[in-house]
N, C-alpha and C positions, 0 to 999 in steps of 0.2 A: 529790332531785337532778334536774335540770333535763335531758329529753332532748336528745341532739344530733341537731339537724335537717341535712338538706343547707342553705348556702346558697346563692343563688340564682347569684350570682358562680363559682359551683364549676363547672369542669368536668370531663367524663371525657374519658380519654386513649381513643384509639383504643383499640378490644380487639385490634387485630393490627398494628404496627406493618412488622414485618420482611416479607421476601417469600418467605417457606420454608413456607409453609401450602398446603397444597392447595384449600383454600376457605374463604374467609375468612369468619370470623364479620363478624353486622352490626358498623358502628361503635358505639361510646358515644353517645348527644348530647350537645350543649351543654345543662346545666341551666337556660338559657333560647336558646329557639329563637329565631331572628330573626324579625322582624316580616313575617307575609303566610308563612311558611315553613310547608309542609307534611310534614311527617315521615312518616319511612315507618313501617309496623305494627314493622320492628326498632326501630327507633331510639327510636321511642315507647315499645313494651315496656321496654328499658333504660331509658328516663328514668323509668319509675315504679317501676325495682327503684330508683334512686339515690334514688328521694326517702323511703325506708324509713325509719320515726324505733323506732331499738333501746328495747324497752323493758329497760331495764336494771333488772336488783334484783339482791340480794344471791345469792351463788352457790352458798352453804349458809350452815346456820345455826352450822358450829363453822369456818366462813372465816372471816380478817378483814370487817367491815361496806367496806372502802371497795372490796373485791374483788368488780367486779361480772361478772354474764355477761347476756348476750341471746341471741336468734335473728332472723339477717336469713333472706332468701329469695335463690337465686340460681338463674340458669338451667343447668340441666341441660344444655346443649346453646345454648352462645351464638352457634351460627350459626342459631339459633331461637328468639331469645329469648319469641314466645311461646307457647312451649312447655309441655314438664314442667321443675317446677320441684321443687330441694332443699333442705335445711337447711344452714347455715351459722353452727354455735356460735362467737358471738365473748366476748370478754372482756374487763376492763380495771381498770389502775388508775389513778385520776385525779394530776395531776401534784401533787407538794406545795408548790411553791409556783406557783401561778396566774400570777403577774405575770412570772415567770423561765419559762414555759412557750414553746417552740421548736416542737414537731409532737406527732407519735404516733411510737412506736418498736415495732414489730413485730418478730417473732421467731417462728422454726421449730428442733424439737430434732431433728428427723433420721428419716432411714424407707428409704423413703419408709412411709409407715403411721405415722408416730408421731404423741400427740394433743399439740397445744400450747396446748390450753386455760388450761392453770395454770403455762407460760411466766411471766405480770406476774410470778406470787407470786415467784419466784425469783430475776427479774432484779431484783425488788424490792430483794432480799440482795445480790444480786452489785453492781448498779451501786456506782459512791460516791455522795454526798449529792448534791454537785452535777449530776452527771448524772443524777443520778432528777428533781433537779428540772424539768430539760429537757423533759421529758415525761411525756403519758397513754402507759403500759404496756400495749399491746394484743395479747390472744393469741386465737388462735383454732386451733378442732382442721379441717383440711384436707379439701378435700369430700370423702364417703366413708370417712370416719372418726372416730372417738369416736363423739360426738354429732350431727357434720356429717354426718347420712343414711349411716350405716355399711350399707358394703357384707360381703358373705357368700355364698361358693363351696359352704358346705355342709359345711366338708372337716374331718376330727378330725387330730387331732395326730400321729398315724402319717403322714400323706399331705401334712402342711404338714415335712417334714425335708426338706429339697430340693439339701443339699449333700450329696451321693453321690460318696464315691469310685468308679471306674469299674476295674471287672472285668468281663470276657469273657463268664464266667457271667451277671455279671445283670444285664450291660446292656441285656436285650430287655424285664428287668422294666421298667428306669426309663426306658425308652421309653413301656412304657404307662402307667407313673406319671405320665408328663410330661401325654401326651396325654389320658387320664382327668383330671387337673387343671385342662386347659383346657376338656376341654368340660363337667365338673359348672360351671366358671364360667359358661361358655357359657350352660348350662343355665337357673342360679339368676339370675344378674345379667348377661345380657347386654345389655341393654337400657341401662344404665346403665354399667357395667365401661369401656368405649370412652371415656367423657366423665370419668373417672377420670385425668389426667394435670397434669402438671409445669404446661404452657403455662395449660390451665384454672384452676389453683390461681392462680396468676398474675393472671389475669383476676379471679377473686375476690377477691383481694388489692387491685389497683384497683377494683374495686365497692365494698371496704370503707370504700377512701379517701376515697371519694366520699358514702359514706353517712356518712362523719363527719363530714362538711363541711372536709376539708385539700385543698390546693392537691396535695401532696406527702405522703412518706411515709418515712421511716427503716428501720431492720432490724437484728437478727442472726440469724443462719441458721447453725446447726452441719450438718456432713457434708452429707446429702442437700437440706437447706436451705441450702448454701452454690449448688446447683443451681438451684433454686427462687428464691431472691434474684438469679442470675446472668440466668435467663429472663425474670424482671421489667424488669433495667436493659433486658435488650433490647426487649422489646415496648412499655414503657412510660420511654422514658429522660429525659423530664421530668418525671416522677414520681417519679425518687429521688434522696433524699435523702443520707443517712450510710446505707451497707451495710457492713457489718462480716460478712464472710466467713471462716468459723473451720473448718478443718480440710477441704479444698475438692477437688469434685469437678472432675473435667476433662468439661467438657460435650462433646467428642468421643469419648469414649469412652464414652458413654451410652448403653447398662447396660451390653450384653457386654463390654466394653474392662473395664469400672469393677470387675467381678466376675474377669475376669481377673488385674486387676493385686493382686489380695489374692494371686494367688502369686507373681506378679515380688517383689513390695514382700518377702515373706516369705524370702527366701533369703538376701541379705542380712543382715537380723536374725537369721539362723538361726544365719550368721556371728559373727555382733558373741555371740550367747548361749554358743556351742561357745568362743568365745578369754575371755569375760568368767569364765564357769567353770573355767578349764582355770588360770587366772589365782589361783583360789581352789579348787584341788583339794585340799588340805590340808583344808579346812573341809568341802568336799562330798563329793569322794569320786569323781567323774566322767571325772576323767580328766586328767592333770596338760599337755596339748597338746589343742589345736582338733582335731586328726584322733582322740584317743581319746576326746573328749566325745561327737564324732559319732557313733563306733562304738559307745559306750553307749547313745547316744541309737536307734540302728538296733536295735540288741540284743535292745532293749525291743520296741520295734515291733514285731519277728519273733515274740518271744516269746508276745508280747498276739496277735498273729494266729493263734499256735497253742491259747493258750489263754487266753481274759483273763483281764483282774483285776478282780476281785472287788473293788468299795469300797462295802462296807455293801447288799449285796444287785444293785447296780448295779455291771452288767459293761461295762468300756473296754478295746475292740478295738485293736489296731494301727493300723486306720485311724481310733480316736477319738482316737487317740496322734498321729496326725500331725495331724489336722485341730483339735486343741485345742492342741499345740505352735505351730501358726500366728498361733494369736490370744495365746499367753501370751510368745513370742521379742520381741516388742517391748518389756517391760520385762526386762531378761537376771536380775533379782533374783528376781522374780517366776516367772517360765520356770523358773531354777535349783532355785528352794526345791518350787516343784511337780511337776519332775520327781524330786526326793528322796523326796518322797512317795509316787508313786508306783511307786519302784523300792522302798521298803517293804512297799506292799501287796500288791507281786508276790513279795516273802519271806515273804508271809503278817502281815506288823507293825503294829503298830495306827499308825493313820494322822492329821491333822490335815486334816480335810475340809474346812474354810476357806479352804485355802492349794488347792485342787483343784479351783476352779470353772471353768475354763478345759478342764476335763478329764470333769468330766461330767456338762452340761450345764445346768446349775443356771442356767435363763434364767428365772423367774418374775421377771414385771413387774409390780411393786405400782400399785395404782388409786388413786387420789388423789381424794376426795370421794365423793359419793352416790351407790350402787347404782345404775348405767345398763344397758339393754338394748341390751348392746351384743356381738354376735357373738360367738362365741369365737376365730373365724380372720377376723376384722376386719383385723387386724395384716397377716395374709399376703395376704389379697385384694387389700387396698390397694397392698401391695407389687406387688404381680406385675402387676396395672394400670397402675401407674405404669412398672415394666418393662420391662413387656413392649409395653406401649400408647405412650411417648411416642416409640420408635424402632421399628418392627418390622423395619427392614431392618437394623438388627445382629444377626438371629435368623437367624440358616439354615431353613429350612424341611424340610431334606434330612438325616433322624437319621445319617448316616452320617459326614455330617463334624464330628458332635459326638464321636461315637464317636473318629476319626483327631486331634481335636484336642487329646481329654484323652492318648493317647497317648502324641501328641507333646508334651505340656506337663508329663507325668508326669516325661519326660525331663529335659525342661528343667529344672523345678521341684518336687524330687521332694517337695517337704512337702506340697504343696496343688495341684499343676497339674491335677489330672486331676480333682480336686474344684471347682475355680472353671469347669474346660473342657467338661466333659461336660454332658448330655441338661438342658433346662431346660424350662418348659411354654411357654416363649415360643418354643419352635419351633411349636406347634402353634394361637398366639393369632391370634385376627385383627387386619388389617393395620391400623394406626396412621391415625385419621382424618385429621391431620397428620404433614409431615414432619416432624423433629426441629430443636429451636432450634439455629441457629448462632451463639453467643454473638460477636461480636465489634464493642466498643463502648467509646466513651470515658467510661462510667460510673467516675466518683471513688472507690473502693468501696477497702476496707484489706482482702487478704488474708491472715488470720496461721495458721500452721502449724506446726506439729513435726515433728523432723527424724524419728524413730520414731512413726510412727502405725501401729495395726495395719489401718485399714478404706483412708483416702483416702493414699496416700505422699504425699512429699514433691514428687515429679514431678507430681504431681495438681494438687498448689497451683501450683506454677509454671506449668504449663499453663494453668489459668485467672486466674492473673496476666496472664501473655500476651496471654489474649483480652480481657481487661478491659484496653483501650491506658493506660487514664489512673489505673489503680489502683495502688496500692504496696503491700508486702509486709514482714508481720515473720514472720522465720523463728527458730525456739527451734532449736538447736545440741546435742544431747544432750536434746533435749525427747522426755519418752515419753506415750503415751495418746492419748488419740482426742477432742481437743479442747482447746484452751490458756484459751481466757477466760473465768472470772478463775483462775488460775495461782497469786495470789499472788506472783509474778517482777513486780517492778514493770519492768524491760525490756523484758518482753513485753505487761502490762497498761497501762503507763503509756501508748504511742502508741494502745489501742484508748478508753483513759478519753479522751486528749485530744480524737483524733478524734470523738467522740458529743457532747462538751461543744460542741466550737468549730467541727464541719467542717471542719477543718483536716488534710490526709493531711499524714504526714511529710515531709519535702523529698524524701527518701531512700529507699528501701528500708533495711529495722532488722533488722542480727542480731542476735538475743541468746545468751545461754549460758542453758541451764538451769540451776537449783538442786537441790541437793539435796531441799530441802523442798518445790519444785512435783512433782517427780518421786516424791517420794513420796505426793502427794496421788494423784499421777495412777493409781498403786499402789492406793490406798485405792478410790479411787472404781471400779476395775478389779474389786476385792471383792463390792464392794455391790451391791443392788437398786438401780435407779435407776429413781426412781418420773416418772408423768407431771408434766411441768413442770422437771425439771432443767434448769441452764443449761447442760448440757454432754450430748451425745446418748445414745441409751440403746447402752450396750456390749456388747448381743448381738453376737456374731461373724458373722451372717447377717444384717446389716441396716447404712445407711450412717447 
């Protein structure tokens, strides 16, 4: 199969569009410079990452053959591009029918840390025919991760738990948890950790386009890549193409807001779980009124805090009870049937461990293809880079008003506040090379969302509706889970298939109702491992 070259007609978009940087990286060049023009060593540097030709081959030997991958090279540091340079695993699968081919359609499954390497394979399933035919299917895993020059803190699995409920006692521990966290990163990666962020992936994302030889570029972007698509329209807004934004963060509240709002969004749901139960107390047993669900539901709490429960050798505390009640209140069936379980194993009764992932802790993320050496806290590193690094002034620097904040939010939000509020390592990270993107742009982009999400609310999506002026919105009504496309609700899929096929946003903003049967997918997929390459983000409760 025939490599793709730049061609010459191609050009790159500025690497900084907006005026919110503190120092602006070189620009792109034109991949032909005008006649007699002398180029600066930036702009030069970038014209000979864009004229990189992927050598493409197969991606393993038990993939499909037309499933390819490569490695381009990217700057480290694009206010220096000639610099250090890192890896950039990209992937793809070619269109099926050539003569019907429109762009490339890129795609992010959420993290920040997650790999999207094997993205194609899936969108492969998910598109319908004629929109696959639309397009080369191109995924790639995000600098600093998978493949993409995987970063590493050091840190074992006791020291990457980082949502901590906050008690008096041991809050001077998870100060120095916090603080220890940042500087083993400090430590190991600090050299790189800083160039780790949103706006950079971004920029890679335009080098990619460019190495493909497209004018433009397409998208979906689940959760944290609903950010990542929203930063691109901004820095590059003649570059996109169709963005399909699915379960969407609010780029003002980026990260402390975003990690906050997992206990605003939770209360609410907590609501809808205590009256859904109380509805069906006959069958469960909870409590036949919303205020005696709750009192069970507290009951338990107190109980586990004085003693836990024991499920198969793995003890859940009181506060694993509220901080898994968090993530499991957004489907109330789901919530319901798991805390039945475990107010059995608190009578000593044998249990259905299936129905209790939300409870204790059952996060293994299955690997998808060939043995990589790839970190063990890749995942977190990336995360907390990206967190901590693309805003630092939403971090307090002052451990004390982390301390007064989960307090006050405990108050507020007694399921989760004091766990989304308190001590994070991004008090103690260094300061963001850039300021944080201000999304606000006439980019064409469809955000669609569900009205029960457990990571991005509903307020989320509408916020970055807002700032996207020119985008429209389909909203699922009853919709549960943390991602809608494909749903199987043609209501809700039909305007994202049209939009991919035609470029065409709805006239309107689309509400739909959910189904019973997307709802219980969303159920299902809440169960499972969700391996690299899902079209729908991975469902850990500590990740967007």
């Amino acid at each position: 199969m025939p490599l793709l070259a730049v061609g010459l007609t191609v050009t790159l978009a500025p690497a900084l569009v907006t005026s919110t940087a503190t120092a602006a990286p070189a620009a792109f060049p034109s991949a032909r410079s005008p006649a007699g023009a002398s180029p600066s060593a930036g702009k030069d540097a970038l014209h000979r990452y864009a004229q990189q030709k992927p050598r493409w081959k197969r991606c393993e030997a038990a993939a499909p053959a037309e499933f390819q991958c490569a490695t381009i090279k990217v700057p480290l540091d694009y206010r220096k591009p000639g610099g250090d340079r890192i890896d950039l695993a990209i992937s793809r699968i070619r269109t099926t029918a050539p003569g019907k081919r429109h762009g490339v359609l890129l795609s992010n499954p959420g993290g920040p840390g997650g790999e999207g390497l094997y993205m194609p394979l899936s969108m492969a399933e998910s598109l319908p025919a004629s929109a696959r035919q639309k397009y080369d299917l191109v995924g790639f895993d995000p600098r600093g991760v998978g493949r993409s020059s995987p970063v590493s803190c050091g840190m074992g699995p006791e020291e990457e738990n980082w949502l901590r409920p906050y008690k008096e006692e041991t809050f001077d521990d998870d100060v120095a948890w916090a603080r220890t966290f940042a500087d083993k990163c400090e430590e190991k990666a600090g050299d790189v950790l800083p160039h780790i962020t949103t706006r950079n992936t971004a920029r890679d994302m335009d080098l990619l386009r460019a190495v493909l030889g497209e004018k433009k570029i397409s998208y979906v972007g689940y959760s944290y890549g609903t950010y990542l698509g929203a930063v691109y329209t901004q820095l590059f807004p003649r570059r996109a193409d169709r963005f399909v934004l699915d379960s969407a963060v609010d780029p003002e509240r980026a990260w402390r807001g975003m990690i906050q709002w997992w206990a605003e969004g939770a209360e609410p749901a907590f609501d809808r779980w205590t009256a859904w139960a109380a509805e069906r107390s006959e069958r469960y047993g909870l409590g036949d009124t919303p205020k005696k669900v709750e009192g069970t539901f507290w009951d338990l709490v107190a109980q586990a805090g004085e003693e836990p429960i024991d499920l198969d050798g793995q003890l859940v505390t009181g506060d694993d009870l509220r901080g898994g009640m968090r993530a499991a209140v957004f489907s109330p069936q789901s919530a319901t049937e798991a805390f039945v379980e475990l107010k059995k194993a608190a009578d000593g009764k044998p249990v259905a461990p299936e129905k209790l992932k939300a409870f204790t802790g059952d996060e293994e993320r299955g690997t998808e293809g060939e043995a990589v050496e790839t970190p063990a806290d890749n995942m977190s590193a990336s995360f907390w880079a990206v967190v901590c690094g693309d805003n630092s002034a939403a971090w307090s620097r002052d451990p004390e008003s982390y301390r007064r904040d989960a307090i006050a939010d405990q108050g507020r939000y007694p399921l989760f506040g004091d766990f989304a509020s308190s001590i994070k390592p991004c008090a103690f990270w260094d300061r963001s090379k850039e300021r944080a993107t201000e999304v606000n742009n006439k980019a064409e982009s469809l955000v669609v969302q569900n009205e029960w999400d457990s990571q991005t609310p509903l307020p989320s999506g509408q916020a970055l509706h807002t700032q996207l002026r020119r985008s429209r919105m389909v909203t699922v009504l009853g919709g549960e889970g943390h991602g809608v496309y494909p749903s199987g609700n043609p209501c809700a899929d039909g305007p994202v298939n049209r939009y991919l096929l035609t470029g065409r946003l709805p006239a309107k903003d689309v509400t739909c109702r959910a189904t019973a049967e997307s709802n219980a997918k969303a159920r299902q997929n809440q169960q499972e491992d969700v391996l690299p390459g899902s079209p729908l983000p991975d469902r850990a409760p500590d990740r967007f």
